[in-house]
N, C-alpha and C positions, 0 to 999 in steps of 0.2 A: 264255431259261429257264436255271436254275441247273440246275449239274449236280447230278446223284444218285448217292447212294452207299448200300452196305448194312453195317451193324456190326450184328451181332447184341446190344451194349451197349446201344443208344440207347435202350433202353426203362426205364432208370435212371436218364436224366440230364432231366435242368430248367433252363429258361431260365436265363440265369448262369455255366452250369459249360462248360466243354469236354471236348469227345470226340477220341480220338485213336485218326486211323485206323494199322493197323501192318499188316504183312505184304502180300498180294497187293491187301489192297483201297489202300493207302499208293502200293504201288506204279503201281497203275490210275490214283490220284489224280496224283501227281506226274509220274510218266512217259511215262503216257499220252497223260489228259487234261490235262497242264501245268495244273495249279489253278496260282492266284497269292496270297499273302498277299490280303487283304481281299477275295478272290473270294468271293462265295456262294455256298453249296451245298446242299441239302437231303441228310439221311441218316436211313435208316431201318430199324429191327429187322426188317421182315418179317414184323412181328404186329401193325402197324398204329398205332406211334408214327412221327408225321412231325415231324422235328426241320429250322428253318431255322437258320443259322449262317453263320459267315465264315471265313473259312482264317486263324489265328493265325502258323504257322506250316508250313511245308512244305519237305521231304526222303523222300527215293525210299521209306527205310525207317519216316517216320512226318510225318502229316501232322495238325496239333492245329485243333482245329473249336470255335470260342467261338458257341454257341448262342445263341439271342436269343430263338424261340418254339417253342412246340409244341400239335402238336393230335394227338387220338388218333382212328384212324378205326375204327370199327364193320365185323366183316368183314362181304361182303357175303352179303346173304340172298335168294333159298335160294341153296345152295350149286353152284356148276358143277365138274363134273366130269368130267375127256377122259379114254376107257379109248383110248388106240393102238399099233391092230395095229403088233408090229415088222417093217418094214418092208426091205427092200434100199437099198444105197446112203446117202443122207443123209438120204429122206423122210421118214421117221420124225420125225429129230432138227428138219427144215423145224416139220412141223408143231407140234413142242411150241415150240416157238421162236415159231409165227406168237400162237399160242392162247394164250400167256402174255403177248403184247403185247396181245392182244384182251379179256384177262381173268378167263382160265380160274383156276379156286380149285385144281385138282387133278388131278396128270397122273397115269394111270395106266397103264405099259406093259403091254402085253397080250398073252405067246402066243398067237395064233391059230394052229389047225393049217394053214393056208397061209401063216404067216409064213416065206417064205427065211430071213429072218435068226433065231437060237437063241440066246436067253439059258442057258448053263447053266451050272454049277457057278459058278469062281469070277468068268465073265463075267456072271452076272445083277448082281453086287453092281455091278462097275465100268461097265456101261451104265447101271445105278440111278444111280450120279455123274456118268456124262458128262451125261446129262441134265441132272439138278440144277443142271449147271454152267451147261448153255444155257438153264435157267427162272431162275438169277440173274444172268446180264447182261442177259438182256429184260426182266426186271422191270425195271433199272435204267437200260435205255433208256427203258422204258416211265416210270419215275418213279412205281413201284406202291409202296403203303405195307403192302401183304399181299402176301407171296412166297409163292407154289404150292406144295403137296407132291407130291411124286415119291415117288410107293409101290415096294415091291416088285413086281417082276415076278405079273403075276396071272395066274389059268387063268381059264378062261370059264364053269367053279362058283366061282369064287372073285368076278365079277362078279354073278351072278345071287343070289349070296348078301348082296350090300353094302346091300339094302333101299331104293337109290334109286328118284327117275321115272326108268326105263331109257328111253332113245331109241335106237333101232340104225339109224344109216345105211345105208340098204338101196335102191338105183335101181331097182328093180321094183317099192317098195310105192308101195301106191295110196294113203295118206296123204300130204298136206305138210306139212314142218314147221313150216309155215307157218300149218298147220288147228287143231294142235295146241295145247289149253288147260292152260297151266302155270299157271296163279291160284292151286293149292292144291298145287301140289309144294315140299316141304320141303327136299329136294336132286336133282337131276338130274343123270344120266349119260349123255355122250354116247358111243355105242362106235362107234369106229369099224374098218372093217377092214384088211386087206392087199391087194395087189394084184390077189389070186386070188379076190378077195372073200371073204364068211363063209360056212361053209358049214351046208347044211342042218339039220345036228345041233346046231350051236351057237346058228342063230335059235332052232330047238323048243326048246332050254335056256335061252334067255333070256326067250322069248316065256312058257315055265311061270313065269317069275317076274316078271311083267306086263310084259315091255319091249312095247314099241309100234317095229312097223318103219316109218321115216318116209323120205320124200325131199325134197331140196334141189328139183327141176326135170326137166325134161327132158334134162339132161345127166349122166354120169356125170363127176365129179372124180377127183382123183388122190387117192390117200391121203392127200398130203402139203397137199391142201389144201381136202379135206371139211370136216374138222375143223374148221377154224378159219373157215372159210363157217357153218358151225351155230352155231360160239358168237357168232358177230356178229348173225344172226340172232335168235337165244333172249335176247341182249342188248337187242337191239330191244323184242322180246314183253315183259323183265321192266323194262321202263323204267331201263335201265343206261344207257343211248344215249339 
């Protein structure tokens, strides 16, 4: 399989012309992944133009891309949405990582008042990027032609307010999400929690703005890997898979 790559230009260019990758993405290309002149590679804006191509030329600081086809993909419908709790440690960062290789349209980090970990001041913006960073090398592992958005830090009215199908990962409800009929959800939010789990106040706040508490099974997962077990599943349910 051709390697992938992301420029946010490629949604300007047509079969014919060349693209040229410059800065960290040139770098990834050349240094990394040692592309070779007449390699192919696919590269794409992350708004769903997918450009096939050959390596013209290649150097650490710019690697030139002679196109040959393109097709533009439709993003998908409805839209998937991960709200995750911040987390200790790395799981957090696990999970947006696993769920942007599974397909998720949109990460949204999320205060929970049992999250260890605190976005605040001017750490909310730079966990806003590190993310970003680890939803665009999995998209590019992944070979996604739609890159995820990574929101700003939310509170849990700031969820209950977004107007999606809420799902809240909860190990005690007596739904499955498995029971659960999406046929007529126009975007869906998956929230999940922290380790401490969610707490009472924040289901009643979610639950007033129709979420539905659902569970995976008989087991309780890790934060770091609920998540991405739901969207494989709702995958499943919406004929994605």
């Amino acid at each position: 399989m051709a390697l992938h790559f992301i420029d946010e230009t490629a949604g300007a260019v047509a079969p014919g012309d060349t693209l040229t990758l410059t800065g960290a993405e040139a770098h990834h290309a050349a240094a990394v992944r040692r592309v070779r002149v007449g390699e192919a590679v696919t590269v794409t804006d992350g708004r769903g133009a997918w450009l096939e191509g050959e390596c013209e030329s290649v150097a650490p600081r710019e690697v030139v891309v002679r196109i040959v086809a393109r097709r533009d993909e439709d993003a998908p419908s409805p839209r998937i949405a991960l709200a995750q709790a911040l987390a200790k440690g790395d799981r957090d960062e696990l999970a947006v990582q696993a769920a942007t290789e599974l397909g998720v349209d949109e990460i949204v980090p999320w205060q929970a008042s049992r999250s260890v970990s605190r976005w605040e001041g001017p750490k909310a913006e730079k966990g806003r990027t590190r993310w970003a960073t680890i939803v665009r090398e999995a998209a590019k592992q992944a070979h996604r032609a739609w890159l995820p958005e990574v929101t700003p830090i939310a509170t849990t009215a700031a969820l209950a307010a977004r107007g999606d199908r809420i799902l809240v990962l909860e190990p005690t409800a007596e739904v499955r999400l498995s029971a659960v009929d999406l046929a007529d959800a126009g975007s869906i939010l998956l929230v999940v929690g922290p380790e401490g789990g969610i707490t009472p106040e924040e289901l009643a706040r979610l639950e007033e703005a129709g979420a539905t508490r659902v569970r995976l099974g008989d087991t309780v997962l890790r934060t770091s890997t609920a998540g991405p077990a739901a969207l494989a599943l709702v995958n499943a349910r919406l004929g994605r898979w």
